[in-house]
N, C-alpha and C positions, 0 to 999 in steps of 0.2 A: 588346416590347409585351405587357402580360396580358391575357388574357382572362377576360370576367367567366364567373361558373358557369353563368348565362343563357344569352349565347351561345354555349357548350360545347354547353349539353345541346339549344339549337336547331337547333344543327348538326349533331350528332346524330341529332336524330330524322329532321333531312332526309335525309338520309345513309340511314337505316333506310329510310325511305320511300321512296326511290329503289331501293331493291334489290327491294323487294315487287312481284310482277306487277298489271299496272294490271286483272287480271281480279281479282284476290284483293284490291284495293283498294277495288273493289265490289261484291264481292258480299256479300250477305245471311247472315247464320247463320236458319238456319229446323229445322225436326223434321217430316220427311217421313212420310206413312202413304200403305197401299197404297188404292187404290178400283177396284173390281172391275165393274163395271157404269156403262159410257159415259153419259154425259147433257152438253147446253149449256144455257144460261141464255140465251142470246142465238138457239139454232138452227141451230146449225152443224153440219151432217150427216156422222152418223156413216159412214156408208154411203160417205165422199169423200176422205173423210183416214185417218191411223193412228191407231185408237183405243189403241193398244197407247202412245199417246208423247202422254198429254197430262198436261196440269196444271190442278188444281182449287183456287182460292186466294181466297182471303178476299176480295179486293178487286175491286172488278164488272170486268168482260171491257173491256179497253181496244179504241182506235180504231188503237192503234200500237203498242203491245206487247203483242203476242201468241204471242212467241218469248222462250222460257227457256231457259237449260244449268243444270241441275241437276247438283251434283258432291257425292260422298259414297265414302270407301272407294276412293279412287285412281280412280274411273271416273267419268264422266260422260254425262249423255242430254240431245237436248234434246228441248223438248215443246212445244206446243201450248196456249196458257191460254186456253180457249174456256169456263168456266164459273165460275162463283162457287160456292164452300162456305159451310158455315152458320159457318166459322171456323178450321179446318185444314189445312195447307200437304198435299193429297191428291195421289197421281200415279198412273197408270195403273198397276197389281198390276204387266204386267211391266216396267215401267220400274223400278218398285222392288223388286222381286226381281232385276233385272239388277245394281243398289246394290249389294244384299247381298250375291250369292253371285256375279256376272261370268255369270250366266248365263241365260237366257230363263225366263215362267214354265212355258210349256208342258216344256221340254224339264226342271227341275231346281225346281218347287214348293216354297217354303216358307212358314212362317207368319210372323208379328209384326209390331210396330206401327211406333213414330217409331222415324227414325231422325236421329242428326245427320248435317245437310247445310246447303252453302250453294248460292244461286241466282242468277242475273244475268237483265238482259235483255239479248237479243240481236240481231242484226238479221235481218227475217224472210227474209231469204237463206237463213241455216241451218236455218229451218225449211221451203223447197221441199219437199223430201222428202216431207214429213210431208201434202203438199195434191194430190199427184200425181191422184188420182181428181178432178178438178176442173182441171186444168193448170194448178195452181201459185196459183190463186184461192181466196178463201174461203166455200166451200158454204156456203147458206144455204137455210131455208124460205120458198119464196114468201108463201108465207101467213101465216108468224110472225113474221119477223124486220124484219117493218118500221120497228119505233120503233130498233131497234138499229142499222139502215140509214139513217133518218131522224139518227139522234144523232150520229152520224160526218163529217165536215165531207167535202166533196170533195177536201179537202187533206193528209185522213188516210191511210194505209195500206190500210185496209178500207173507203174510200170510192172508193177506186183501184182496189180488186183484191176486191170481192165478185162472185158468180155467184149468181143466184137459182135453184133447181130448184123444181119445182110437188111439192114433198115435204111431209109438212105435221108430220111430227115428227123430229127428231134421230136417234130410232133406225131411222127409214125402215122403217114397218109400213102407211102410206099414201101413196097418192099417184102419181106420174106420174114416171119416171124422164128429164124431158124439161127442158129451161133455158128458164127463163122471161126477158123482158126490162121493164125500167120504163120508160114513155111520159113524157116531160117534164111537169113540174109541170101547163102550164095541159090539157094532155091530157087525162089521171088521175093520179092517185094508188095505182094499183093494178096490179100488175104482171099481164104482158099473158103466158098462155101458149099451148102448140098444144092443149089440152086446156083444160077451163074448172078458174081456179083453186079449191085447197081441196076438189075432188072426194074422200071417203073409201073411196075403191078400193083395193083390197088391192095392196102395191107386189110388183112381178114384178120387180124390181131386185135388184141383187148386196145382201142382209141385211147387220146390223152383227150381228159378234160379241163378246162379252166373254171375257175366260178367267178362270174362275171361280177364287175364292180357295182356295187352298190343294191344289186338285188339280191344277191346269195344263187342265182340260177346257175345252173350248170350249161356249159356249151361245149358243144365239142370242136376242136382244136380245128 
């Protein structure tokens, strides 16, 4: 019996496609750059997670994927996508000097821009690690993050597993190092802490650091 040239080449490709790892099937081609200086869009405290393993990406902070692997150069990170860019696939300076040279930025600094990389989502398992200062929760500002808390369905990821702290910026320069709770709808609407919320008191809590571009120094936020 012949085969037409059709069927050949469809067989083929299956053939092809089955041999490809089902991680390399999806992932993304993107052009990675370093960003040096922590920040959320949504609130997500620096001061609670590793700023050193996040991702900054075009598209607003989801409700359920918010765990990346980043792979580039035979290694891989994964990160944190707590923030929106103005357009940029960004990643924590050492996440992406880890890329380049296999090695931290503090310990082996260097300069440049994109690199090619491709991306996946992950499940936020892999990203434990990365929320440790919060126990495995997603730190948030009492006082900011509400519309982002409100946008999250109960049935999401980060409607299951956020933690409010009475912090009132990302980089934790104010506020109350203390977890706030939210009172059921007909209650309030406003989260109830041991201190009154949105106080601008200088925070006495563990600082965020950045490590700054190109020399591997640490500055505080």
């Amino acid at each position: 019996m012949q085969l037409s040239l059709v069927s050949i080449l469809a067989a083929a490709s299956a053939v092809s496609a089955s041999t490809i790892p089902e991680h390399a099937r999806r992932a993304t081609a993107i052009s990675v750059t370093p960003h040096d200086r922590y920040s959320s869009s949504v609130g997500v405290l620096g001061c609670k997670i590793n700023t050193n393993r996040v991702a900054y990406w075009p598209s607003s902070v989801s409700c359920d994927k918010l765990c990346v692997r980043v792979t580039a150069n035979g290694r891989s990170v994964t990160l944190l996508k707590v923030d929106q860019s103005g357009g940029a696939y960004d990643i924590s300076y050492d996440a992406w000097n880890y890329l380049v040279t296999g090695r931290g930025a503090k310990e082996n600094p260097v300069y440049g821009g994109g690199i090619s990389a491709t991306y996946e989502d992950v499940p936020m398992s892999e990203c434990s690690s990365l929320l440790s200062g919060a126990g495995g929760k997603l730190p948030l500002t009492a006082a900011n993050s509400m519309n982002y808390v409100s946008s999250c369905g109960s049935n999401t990821w980060a409607g299951k597993n956020y933690a409010l702290f009475n912090i009132l910026d990302p980089v934790c320069k104010w506020g109350y190092d203390e977890q706030c709770t939210l009172p059921p709808p007909s209650v309030s609407n406003q989260p109830s802490c041991p201190h009154q919320l949105g106080v601008p008191v200088a925070f006495t809590g563990k600082g965020v650091y950045n490590i700054d571009y190109g020399t591997g120094k640490e500055s505080l936020a």
